[in-house]
mmCIF file of the N, C-alpha and C atoms, coordinates in Angstrom:
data_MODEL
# 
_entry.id   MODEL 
# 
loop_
_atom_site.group_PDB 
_atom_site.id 
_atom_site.type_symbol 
_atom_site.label_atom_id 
_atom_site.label_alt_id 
_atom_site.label_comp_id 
_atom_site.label_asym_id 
_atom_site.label_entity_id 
_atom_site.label_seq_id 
_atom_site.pdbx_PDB_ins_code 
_atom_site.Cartn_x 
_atom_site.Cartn_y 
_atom_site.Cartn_z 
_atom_site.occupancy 
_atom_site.B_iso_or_equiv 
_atom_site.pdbx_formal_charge 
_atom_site.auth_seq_id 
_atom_site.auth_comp_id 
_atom_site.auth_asym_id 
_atom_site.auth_atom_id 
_atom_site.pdbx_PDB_model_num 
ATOM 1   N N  . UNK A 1 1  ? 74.816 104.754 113.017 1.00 0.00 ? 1  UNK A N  1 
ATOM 2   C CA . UNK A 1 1  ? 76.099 105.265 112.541 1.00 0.00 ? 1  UNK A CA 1 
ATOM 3   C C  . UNK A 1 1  ? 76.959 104.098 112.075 1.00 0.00 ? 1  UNK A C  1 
ATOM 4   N N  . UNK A 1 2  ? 77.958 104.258 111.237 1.00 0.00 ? 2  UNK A N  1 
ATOM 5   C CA . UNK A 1 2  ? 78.692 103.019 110.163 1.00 0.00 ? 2  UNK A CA 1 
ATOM 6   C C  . UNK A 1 2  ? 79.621 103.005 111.105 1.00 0.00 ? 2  UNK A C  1 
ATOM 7   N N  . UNK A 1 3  ? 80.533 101.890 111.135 1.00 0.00 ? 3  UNK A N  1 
ATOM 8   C CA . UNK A 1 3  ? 81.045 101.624 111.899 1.00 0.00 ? 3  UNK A CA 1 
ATOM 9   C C  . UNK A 1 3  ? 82.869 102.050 111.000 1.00 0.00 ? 3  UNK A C  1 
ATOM 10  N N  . UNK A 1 4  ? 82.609 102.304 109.829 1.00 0.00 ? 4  UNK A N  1 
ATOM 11  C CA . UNK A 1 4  ? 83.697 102.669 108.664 1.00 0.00 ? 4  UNK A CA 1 
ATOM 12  C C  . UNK A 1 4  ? 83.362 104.063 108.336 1.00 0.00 ? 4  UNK A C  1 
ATOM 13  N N  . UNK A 1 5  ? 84.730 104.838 108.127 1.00 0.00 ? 5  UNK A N  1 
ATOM 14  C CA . UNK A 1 5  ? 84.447 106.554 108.152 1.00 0.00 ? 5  UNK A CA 1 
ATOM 15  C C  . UNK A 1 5  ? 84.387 106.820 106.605 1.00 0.00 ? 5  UNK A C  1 
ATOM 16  N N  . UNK A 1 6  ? 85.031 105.855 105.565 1.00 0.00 ? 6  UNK A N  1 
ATOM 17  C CA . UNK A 1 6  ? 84.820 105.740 104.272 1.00 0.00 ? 6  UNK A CA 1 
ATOM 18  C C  . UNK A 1 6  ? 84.918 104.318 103.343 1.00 0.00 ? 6  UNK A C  1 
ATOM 19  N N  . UNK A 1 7  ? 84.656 104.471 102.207 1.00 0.00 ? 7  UNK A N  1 
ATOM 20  C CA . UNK A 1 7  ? 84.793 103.352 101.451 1.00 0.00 ? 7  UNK A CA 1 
ATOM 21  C C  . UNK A 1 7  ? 85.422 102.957 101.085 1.00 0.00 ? 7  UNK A C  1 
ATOM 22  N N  . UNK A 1 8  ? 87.017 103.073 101.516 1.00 0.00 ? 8  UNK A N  1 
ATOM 23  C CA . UNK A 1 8  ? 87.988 102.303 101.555 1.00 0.00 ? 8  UNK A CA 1 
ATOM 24  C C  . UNK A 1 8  ? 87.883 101.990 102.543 1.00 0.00 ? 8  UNK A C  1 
ATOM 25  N N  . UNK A 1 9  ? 87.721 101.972 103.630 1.00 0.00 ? 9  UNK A N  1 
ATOM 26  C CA . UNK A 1 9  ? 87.700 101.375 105.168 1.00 0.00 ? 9  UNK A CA 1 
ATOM 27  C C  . UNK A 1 9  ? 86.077 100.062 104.646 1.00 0.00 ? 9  UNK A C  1 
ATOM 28  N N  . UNK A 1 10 ? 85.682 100.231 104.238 1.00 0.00 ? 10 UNK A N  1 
ATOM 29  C CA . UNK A 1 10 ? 84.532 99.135  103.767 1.00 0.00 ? 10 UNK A CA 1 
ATOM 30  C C  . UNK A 1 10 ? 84.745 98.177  103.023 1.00 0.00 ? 10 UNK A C  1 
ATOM 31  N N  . UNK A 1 11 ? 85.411 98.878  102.133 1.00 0.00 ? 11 UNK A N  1 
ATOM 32  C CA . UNK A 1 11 ? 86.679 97.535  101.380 1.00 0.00 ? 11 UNK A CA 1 
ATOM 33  C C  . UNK A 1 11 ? 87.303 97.136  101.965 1.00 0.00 ? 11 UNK A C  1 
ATOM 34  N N  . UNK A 1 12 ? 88.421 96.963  102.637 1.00 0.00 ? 12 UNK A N  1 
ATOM 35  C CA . UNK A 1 12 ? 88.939 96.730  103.453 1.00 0.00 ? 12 UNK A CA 1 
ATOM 36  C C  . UNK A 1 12 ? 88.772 95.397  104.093 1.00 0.00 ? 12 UNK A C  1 
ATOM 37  N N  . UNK A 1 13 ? 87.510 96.276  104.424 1.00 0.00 ? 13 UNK A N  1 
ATOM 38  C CA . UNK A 1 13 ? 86.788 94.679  105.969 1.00 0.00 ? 13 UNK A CA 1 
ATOM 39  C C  . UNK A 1 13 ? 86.296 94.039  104.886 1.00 0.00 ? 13 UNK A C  1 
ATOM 40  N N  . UNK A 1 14 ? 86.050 94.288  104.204 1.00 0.00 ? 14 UNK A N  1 
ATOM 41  C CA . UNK A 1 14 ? 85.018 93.189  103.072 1.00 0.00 ? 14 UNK A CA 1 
ATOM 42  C C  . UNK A 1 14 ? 86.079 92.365  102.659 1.00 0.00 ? 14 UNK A C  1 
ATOM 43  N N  . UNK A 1 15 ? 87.162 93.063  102.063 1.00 0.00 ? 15 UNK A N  1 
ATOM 44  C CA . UNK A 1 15 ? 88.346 91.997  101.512 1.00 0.00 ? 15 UNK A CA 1 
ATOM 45  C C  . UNK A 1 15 ? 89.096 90.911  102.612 1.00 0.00 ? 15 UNK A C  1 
ATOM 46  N N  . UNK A 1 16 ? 89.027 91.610  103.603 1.00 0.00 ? 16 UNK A N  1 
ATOM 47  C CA . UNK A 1 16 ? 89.610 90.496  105.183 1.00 0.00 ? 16 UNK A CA 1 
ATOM 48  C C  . UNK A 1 16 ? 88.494 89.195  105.252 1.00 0.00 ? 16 UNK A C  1 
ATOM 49  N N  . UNK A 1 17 ? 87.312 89.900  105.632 1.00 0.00 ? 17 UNK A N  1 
ATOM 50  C CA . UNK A 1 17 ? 87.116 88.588  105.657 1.00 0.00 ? 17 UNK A CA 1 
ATOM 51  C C  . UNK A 1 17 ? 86.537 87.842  104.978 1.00 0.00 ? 17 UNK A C  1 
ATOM 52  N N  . UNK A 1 18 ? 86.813 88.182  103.754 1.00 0.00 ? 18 UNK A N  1 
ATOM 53  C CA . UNK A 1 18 ? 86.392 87.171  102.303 1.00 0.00 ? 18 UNK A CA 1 
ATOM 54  C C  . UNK A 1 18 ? 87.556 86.300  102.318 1.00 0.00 ? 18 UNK A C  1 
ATOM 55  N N  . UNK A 1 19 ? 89.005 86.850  102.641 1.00 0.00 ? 19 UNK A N  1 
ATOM 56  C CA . UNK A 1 19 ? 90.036 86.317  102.511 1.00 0.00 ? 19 UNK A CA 1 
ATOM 57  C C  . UNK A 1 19 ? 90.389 85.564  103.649 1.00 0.00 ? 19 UNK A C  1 
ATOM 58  N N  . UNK A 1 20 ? 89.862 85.494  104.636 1.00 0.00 ? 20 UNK A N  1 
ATOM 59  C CA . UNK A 1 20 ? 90.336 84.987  105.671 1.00 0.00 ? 20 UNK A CA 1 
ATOM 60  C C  . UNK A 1 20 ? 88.951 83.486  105.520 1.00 0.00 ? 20 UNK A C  1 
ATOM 61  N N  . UNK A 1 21 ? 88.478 83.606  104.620 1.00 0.00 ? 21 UNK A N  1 
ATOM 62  C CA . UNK A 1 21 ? 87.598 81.981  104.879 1.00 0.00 ? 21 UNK A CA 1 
ATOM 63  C C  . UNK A 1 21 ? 87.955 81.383  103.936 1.00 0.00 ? 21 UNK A C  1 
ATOM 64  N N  . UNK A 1 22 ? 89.045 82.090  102.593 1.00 0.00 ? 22 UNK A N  1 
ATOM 65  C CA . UNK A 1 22 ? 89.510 81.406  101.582 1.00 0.00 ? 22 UNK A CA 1 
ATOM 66  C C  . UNK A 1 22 ? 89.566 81.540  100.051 1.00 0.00 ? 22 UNK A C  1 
ATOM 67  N N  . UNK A 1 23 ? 88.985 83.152  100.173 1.00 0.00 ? 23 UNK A N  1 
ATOM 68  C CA . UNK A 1 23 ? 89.026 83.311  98.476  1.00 0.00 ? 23 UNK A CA 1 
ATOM 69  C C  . UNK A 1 23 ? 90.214 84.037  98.835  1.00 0.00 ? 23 UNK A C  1 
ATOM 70  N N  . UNK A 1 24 ? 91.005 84.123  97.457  1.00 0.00 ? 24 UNK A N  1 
ATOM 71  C CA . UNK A 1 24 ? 92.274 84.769  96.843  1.00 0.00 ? 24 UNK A CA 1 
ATOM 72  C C  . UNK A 1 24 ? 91.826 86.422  96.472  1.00 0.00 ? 24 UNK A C  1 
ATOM 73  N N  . UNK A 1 25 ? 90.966 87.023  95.447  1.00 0.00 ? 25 UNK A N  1 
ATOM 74  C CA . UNK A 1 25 ? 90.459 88.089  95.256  1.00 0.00 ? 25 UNK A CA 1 
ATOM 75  C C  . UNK A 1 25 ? 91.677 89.069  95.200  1.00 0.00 ? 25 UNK A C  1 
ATOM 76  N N  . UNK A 1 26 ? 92.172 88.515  94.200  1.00 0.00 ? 26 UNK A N  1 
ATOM 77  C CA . UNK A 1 26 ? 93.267 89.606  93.701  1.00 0.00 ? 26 UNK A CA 1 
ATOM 78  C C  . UNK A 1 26 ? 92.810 90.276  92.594  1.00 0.00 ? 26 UNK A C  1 
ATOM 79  N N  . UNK A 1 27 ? 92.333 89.910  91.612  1.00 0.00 ? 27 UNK A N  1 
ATOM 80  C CA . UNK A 1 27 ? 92.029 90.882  90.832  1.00 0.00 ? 27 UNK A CA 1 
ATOM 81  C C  . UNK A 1 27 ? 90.559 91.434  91.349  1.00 0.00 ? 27 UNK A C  1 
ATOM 82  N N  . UNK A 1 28 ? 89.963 91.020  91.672  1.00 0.00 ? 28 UNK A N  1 
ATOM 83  C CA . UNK A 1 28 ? 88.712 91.370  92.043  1.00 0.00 ? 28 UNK A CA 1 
ATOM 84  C C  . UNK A 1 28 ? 88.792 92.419  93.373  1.00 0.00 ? 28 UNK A C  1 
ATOM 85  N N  . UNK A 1 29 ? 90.053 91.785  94.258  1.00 0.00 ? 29 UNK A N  1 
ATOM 86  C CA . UNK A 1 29 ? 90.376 93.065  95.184  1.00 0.00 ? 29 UNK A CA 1 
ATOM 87  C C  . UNK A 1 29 ? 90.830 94.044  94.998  1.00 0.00 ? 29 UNK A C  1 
ATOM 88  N N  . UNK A 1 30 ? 91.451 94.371  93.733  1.00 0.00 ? 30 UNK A N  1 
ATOM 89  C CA . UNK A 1 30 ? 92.395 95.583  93.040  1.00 0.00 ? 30 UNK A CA 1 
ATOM 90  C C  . UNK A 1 30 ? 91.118 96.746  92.850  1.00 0.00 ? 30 UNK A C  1 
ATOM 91  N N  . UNK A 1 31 ? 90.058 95.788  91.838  1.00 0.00 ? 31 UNK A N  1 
ATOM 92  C CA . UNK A 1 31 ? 89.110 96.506  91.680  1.00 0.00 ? 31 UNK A CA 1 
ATOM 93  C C  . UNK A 1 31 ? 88.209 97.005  92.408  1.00 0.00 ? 31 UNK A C  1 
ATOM 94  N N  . UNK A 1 32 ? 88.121 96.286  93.517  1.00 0.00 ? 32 UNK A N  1 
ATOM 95  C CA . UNK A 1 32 ? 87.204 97.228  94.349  1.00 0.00 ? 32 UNK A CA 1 
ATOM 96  C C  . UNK A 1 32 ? 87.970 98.447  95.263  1.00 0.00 ? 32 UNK A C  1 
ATOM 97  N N  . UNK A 1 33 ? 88.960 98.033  95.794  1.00 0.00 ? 33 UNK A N  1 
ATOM 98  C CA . UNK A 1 33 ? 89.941 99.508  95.749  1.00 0.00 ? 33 UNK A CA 1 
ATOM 99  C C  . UNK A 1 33 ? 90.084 100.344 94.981  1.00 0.00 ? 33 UNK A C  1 
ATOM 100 N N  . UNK A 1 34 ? 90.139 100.094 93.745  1.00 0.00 ? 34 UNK A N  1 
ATOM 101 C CA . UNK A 1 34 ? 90.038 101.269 92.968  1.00 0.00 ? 34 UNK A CA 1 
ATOM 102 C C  . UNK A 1 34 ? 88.897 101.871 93.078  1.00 0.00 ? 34 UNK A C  1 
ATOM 103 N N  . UNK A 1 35 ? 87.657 100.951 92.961  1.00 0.00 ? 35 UNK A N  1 
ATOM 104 C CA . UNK A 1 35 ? 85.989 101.878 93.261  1.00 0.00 ? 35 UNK A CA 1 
ATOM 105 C C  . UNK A 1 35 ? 85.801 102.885 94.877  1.00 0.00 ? 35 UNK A C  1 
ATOM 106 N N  . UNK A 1 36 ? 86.853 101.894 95.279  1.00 0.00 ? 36 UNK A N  1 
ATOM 107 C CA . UNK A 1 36 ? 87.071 102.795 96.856  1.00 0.00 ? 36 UNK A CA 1 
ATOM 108 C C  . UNK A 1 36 ? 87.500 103.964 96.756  1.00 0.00 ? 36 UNK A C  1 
ATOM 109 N N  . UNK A 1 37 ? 88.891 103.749 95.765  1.00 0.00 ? 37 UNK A N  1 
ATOM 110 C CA . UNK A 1 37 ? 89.392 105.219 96.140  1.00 0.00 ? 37 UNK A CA 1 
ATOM 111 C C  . UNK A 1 37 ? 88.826 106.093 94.769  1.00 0.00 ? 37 UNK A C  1 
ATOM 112 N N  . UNK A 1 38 ? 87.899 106.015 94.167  1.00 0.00 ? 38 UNK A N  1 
ATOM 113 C CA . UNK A 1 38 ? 87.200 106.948 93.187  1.00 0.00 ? 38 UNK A CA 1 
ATOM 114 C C  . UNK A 1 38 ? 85.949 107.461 93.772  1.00 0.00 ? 38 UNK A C  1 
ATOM 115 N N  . UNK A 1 39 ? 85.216 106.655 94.749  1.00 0.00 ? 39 UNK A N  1 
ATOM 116 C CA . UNK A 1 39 ? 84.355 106.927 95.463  1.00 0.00 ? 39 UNK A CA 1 
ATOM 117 C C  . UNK A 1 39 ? 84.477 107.880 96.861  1.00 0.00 ? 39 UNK A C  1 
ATOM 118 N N  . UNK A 1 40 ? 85.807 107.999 97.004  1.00 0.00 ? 40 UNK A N  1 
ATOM 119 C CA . UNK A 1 40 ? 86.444 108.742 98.409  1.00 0.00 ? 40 UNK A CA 1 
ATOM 120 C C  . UNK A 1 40 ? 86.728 109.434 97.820  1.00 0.00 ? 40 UNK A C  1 
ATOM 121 N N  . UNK A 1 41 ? 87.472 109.742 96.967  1.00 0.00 ? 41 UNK A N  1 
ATOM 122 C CA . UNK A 1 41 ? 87.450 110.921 96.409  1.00 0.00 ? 41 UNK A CA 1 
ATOM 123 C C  . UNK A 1 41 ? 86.730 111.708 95.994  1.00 0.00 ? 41 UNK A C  1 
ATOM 124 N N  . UNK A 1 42 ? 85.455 111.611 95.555  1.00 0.00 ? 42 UNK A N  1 
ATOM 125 C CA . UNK A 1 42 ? 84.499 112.244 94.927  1.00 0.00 ? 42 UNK A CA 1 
ATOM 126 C C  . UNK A 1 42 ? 83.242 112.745 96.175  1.00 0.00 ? 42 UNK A C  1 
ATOM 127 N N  . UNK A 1 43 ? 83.854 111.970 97.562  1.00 0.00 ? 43 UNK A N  1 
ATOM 128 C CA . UNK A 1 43 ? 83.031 112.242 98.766  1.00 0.00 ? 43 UNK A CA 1 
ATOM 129 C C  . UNK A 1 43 ? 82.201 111.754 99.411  1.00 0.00 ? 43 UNK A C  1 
ATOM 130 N N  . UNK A 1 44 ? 81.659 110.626 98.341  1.00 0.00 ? 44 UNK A N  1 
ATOM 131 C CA . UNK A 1 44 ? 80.629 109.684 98.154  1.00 0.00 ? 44 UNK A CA 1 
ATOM 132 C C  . UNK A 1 44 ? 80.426 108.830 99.639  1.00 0.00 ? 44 UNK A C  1 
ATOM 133 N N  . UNK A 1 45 ? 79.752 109.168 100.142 1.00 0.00 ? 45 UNK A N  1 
ATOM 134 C CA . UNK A 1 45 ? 79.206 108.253 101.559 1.00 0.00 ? 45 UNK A CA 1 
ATOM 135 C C  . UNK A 1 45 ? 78.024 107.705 101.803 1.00 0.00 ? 45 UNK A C  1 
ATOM 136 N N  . UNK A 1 46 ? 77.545 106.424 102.177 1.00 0.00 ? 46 UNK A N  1 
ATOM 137 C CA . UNK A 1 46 ? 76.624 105.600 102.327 1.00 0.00 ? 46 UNK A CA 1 
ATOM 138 C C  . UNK A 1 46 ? 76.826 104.661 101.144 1.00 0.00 ? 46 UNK A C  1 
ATOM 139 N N  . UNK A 1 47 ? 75.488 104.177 100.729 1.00 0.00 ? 47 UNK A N  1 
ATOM 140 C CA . UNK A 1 47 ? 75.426 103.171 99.926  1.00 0.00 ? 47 UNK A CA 1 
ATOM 141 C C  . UNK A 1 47 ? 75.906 103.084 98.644  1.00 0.00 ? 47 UNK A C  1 
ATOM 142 N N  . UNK A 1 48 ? 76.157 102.217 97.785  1.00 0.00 ? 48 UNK A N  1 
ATOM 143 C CA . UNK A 1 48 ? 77.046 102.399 96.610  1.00 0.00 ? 48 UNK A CA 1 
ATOM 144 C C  . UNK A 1 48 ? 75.662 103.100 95.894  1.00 0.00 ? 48 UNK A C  1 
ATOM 145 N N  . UNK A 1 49 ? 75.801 103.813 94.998  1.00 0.00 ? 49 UNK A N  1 
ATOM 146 C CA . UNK A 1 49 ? 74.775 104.302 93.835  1.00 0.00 ? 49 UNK A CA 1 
ATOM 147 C C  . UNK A 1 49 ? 74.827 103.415 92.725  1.00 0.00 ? 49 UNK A C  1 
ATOM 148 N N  . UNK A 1 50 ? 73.921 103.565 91.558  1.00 0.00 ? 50 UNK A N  1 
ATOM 149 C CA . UNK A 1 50 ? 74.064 103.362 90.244  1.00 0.00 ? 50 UNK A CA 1 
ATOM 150 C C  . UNK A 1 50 ? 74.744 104.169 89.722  1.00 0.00 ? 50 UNK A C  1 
ATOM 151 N N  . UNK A 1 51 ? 74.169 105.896 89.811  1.00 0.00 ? 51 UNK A N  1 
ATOM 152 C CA . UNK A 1 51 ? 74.823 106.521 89.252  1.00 0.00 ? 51 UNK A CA 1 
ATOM 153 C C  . UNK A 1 51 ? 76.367 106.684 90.266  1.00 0.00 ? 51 UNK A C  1 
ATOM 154 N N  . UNK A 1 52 ? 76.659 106.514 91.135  1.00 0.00 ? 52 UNK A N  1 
ATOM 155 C CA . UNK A 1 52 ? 78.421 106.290 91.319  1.00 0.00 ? 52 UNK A CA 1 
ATOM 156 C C  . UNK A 1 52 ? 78.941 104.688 90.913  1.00 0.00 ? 52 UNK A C  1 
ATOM 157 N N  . UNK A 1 53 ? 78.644 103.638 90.589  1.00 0.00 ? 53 UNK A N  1 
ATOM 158 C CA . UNK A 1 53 ? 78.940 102.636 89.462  1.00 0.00 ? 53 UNK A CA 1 
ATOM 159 C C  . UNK A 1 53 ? 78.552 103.240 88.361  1.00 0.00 ? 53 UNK A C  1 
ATOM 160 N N  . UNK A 1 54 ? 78.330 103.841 87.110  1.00 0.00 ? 54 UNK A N  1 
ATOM 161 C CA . UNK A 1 54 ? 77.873 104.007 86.207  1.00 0.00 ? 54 UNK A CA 1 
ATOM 162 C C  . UNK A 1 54 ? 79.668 104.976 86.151  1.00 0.00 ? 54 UNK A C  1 
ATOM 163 N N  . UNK A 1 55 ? 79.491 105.846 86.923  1.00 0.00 ? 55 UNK A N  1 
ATOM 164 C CA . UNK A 1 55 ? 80.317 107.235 86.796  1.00 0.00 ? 55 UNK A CA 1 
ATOM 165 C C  . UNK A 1 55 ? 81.918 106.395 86.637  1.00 0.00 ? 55 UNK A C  1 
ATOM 166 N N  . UNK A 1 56 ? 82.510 105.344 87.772  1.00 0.00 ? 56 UNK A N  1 
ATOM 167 C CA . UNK A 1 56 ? 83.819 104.675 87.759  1.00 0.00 ? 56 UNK A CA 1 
ATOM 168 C C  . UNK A 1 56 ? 84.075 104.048 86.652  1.00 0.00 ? 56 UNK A C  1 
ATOM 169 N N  . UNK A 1 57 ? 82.428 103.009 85.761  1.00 0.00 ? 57 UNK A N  1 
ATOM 170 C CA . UNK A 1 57 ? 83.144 101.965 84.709  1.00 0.00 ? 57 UNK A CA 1 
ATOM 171 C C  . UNK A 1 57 ? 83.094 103.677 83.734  1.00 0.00 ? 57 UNK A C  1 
ATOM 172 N N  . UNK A 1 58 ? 82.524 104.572 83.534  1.00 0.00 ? 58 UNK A N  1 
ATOM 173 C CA . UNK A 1 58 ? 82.986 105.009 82.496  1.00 0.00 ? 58 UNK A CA 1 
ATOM 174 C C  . UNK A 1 58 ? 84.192 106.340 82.476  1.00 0.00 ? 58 UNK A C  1 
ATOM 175 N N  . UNK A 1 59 ? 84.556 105.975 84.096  1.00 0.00 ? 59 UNK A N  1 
ATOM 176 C CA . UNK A 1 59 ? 86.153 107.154 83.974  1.00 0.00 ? 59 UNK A CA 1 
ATOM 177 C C  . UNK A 1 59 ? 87.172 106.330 83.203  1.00 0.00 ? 59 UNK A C  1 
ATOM 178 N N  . UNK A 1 60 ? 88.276 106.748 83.020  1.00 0.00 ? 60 UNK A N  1 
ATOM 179 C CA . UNK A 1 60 ? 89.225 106.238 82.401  1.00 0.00 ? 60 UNK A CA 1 
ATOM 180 C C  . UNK A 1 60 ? 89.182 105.006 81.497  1.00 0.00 ? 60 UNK A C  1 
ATOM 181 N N  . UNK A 1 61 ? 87.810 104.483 81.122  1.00 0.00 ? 61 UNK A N  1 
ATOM 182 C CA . UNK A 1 61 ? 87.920 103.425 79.943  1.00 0.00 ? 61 UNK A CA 1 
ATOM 183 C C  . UNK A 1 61 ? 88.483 101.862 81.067  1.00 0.00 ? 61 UNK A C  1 
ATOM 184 N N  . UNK A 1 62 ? 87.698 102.070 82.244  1.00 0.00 ? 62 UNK A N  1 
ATOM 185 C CA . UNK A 1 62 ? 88.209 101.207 83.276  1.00 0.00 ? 62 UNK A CA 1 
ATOM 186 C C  . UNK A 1 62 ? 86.926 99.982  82.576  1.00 0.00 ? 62 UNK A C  1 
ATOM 187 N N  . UNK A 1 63 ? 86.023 100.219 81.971  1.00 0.00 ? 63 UNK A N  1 
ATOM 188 C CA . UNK A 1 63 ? 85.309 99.532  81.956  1.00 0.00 ? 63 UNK A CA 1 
ATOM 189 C C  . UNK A 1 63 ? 85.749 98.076  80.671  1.00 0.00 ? 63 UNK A C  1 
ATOM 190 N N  . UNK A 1 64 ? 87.347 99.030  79.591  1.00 0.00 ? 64 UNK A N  1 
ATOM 191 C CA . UNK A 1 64 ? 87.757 97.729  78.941  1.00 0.00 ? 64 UNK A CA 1 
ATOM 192 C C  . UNK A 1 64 ? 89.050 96.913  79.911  1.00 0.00 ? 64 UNK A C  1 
ATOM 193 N N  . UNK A 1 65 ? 89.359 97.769  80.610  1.00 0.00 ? 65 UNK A N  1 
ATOM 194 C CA . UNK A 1 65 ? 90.508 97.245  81.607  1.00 0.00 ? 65 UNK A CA 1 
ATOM 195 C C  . UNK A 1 65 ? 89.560 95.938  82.501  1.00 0.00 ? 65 UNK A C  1 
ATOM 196 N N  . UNK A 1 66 ? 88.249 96.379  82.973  1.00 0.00 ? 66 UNK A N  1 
ATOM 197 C CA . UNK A 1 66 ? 88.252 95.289  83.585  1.00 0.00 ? 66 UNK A CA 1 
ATOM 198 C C  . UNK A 1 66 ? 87.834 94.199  82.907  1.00 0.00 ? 66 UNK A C  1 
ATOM 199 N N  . UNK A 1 67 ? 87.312 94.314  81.782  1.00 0.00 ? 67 UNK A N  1 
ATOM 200 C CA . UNK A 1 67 ? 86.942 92.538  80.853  1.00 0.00 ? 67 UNK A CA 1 
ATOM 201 C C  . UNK A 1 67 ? 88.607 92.325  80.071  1.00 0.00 ? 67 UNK A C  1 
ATOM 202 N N  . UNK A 1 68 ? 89.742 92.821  80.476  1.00 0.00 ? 68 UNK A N  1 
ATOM 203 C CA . UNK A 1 68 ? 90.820 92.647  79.778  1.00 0.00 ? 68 UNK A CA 1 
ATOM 204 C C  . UNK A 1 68 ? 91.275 91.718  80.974  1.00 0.00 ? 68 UNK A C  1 
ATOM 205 N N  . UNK A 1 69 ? 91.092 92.134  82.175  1.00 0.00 ? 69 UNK A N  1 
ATOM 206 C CA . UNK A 1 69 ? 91.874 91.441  83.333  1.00 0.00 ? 69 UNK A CA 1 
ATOM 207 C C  . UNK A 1 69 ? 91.018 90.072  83.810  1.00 0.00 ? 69 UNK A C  1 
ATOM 208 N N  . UNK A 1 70 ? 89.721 90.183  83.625  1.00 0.00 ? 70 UNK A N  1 
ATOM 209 C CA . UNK A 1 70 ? 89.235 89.130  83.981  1.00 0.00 ? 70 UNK A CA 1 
ATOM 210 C C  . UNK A 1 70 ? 88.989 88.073  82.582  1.00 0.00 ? 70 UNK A C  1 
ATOM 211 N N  . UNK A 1 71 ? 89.490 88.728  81.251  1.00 0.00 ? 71 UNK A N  1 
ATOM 212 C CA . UNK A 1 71 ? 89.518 87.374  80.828  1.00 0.00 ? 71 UNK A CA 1 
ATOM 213 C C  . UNK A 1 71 ? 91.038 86.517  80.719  1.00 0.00 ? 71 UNK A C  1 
ATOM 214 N N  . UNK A 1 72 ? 91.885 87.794  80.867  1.00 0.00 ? 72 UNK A N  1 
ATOM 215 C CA . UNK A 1 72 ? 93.351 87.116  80.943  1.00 0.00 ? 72 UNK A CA 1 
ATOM 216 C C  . UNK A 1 72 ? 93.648 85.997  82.470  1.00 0.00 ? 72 UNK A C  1 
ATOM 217 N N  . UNK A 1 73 ? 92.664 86.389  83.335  1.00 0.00 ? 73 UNK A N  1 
ATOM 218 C CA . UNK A 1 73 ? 92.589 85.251  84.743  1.00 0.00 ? 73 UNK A CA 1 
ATOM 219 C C  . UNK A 1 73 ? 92.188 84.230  84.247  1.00 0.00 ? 73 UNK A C  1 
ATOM 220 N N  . UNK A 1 74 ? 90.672 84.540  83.283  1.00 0.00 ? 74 UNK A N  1 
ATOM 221 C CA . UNK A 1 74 ? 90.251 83.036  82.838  1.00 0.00 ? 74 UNK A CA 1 
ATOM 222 C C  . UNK A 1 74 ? 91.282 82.540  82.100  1.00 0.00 ? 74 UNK A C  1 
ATOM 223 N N  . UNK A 1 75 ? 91.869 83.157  81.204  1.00 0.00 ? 75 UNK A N  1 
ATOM 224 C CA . UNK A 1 75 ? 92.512 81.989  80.342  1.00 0.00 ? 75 UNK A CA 1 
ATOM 225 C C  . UNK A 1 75 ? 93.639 81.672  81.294  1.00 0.00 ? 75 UNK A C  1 
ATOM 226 N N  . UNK A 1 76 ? 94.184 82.033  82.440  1.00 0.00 ? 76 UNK A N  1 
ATOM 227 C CA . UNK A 1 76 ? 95.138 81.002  83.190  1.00 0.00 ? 76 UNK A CA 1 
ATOM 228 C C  . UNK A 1 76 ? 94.778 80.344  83.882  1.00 0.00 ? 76 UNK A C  1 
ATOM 229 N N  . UNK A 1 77 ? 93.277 80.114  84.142  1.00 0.00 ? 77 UNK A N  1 
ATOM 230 C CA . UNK A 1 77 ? 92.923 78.832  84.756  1.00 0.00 ? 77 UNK A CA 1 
ATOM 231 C C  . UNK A 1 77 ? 92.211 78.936  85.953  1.00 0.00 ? 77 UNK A C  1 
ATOM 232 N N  . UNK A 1 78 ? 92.288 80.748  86.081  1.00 0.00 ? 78 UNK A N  1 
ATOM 233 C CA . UNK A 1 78 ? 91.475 81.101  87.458  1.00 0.00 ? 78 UNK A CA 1 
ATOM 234 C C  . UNK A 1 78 ? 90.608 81.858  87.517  1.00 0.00 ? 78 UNK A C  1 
ATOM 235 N N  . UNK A 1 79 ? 89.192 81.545  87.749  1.00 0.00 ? 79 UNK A N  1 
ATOM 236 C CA . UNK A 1 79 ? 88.051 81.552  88.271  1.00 0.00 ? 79 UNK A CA 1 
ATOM 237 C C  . UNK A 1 79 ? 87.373 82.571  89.502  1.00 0.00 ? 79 UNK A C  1 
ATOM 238 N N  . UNK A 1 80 ? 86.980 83.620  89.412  1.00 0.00 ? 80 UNK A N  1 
ATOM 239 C CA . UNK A 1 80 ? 86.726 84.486  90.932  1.00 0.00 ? 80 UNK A CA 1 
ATOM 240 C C  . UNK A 1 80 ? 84.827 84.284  90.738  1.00 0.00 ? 80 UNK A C  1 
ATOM 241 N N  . UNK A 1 81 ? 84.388 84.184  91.780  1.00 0.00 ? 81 UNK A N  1 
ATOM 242 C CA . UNK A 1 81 ? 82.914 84.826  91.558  1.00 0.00 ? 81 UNK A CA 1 
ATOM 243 C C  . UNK A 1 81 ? 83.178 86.225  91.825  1.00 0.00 ? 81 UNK A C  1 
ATOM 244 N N  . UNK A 1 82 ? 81.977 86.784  91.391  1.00 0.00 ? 82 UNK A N  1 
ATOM 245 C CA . UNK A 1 82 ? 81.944 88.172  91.816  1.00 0.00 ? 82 UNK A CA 1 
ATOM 246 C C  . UNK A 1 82 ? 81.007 88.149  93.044  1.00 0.00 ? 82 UNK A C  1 
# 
């Protein structure tokens, strides 16, 4: 049994302690909240899918929002891995 009741509670812990050893993950944390709460909404439990990534980059045209945000980071000078 998961120790998280959904996938925002998985984000969550994932973003703590990424952040607590030293990455920033602001834009990169926005976005996975958003996959959280499109994925909770839709009911989606256990492992991420293809087809539930496939379904988020192509709701709302999120898929030009996110090469809009991650190249406007690059051009100020900041760098995330994924």
């Amino acid at each position: 049994m998961s120790k998280w009741s959904n996938m925002h509670e998985r984000v969550e812990s994932y973003l703590h302690t990424r952040r607590s050893v030293g990455y920033v993950l602001r834009i990169d944390g926005k976005q996975l909240q958003q996959f959280a709460s499109f994925a909770d909404e839709r009911g989606h439990h256990g492992h991420i899918t293809i087809d539930l990534a496939i379904a988020w980059v192509a709701s709302s045209q999120r898929s030009n929002r996110i090469g809009y945000e991650r190249g406007h980071d690059n051009r100020c000078g900041h760098v995330h891995a994924i």
